[in-house]
C-alpha positions in Angstrom: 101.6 103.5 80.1 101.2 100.8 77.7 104.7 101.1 76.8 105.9 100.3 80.2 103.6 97.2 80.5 105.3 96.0 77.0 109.3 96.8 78.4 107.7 94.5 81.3 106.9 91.7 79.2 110.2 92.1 76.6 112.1 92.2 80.1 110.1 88.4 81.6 110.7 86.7 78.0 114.2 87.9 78.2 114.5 85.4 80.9 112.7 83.1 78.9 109.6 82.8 80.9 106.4 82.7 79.5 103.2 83.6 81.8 100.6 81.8 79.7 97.8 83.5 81.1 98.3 87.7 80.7 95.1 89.2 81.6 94.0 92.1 83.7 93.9 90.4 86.6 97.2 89.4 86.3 98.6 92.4 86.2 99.1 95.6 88.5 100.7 98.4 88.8 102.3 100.8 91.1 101.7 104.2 91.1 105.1 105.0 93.3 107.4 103.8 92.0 105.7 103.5 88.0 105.8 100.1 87.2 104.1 97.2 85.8 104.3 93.9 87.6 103.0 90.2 86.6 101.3 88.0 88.8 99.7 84.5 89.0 102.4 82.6 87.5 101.0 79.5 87.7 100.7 78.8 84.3 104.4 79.8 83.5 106.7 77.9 82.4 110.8 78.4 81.9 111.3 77.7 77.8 114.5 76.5 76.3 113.7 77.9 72.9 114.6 81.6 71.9 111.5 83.5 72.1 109.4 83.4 68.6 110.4 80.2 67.5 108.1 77.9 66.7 107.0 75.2 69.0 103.2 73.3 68.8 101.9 73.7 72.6 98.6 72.8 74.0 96.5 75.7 74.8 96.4 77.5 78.3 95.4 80.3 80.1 91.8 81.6 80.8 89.2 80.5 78.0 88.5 84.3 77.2 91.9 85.7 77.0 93.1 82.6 74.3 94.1 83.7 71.2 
């Protein structure tokens, strides 16, 4: 199911959101209908760059899940 969790998070940069804080917490899934969905988006943030550009940010997100 790792593969679904990934189409998830292609599908939420698509609309250029960026959670900041993906974790296990954060995350759950349904078992009816098989899906992934995030949660907690307090974090996120709406970008105006194309997803993998470069940008310097300051770091967020919980302390053990940084990279």
């Amino acid at each position: 199911n790792f593969y679904k969790l990934e189409e998830s998070l292609i599908l939420l940069h698509s609309f250029g959101i960026i959670h900041n804080d993906i974790k296990p917490n954060n995350i759950i899934y349904s078992p009816k209908n098989k899906k992934f969905c995030f949660i907690d988006f307090g974090l996120s943030e709406v970008i105006q760059n194309p997803v993998g550009s470069l940008k310097k940010v300051k770091p967020r997100g919980s302390i053990s899940y940084c990279s």
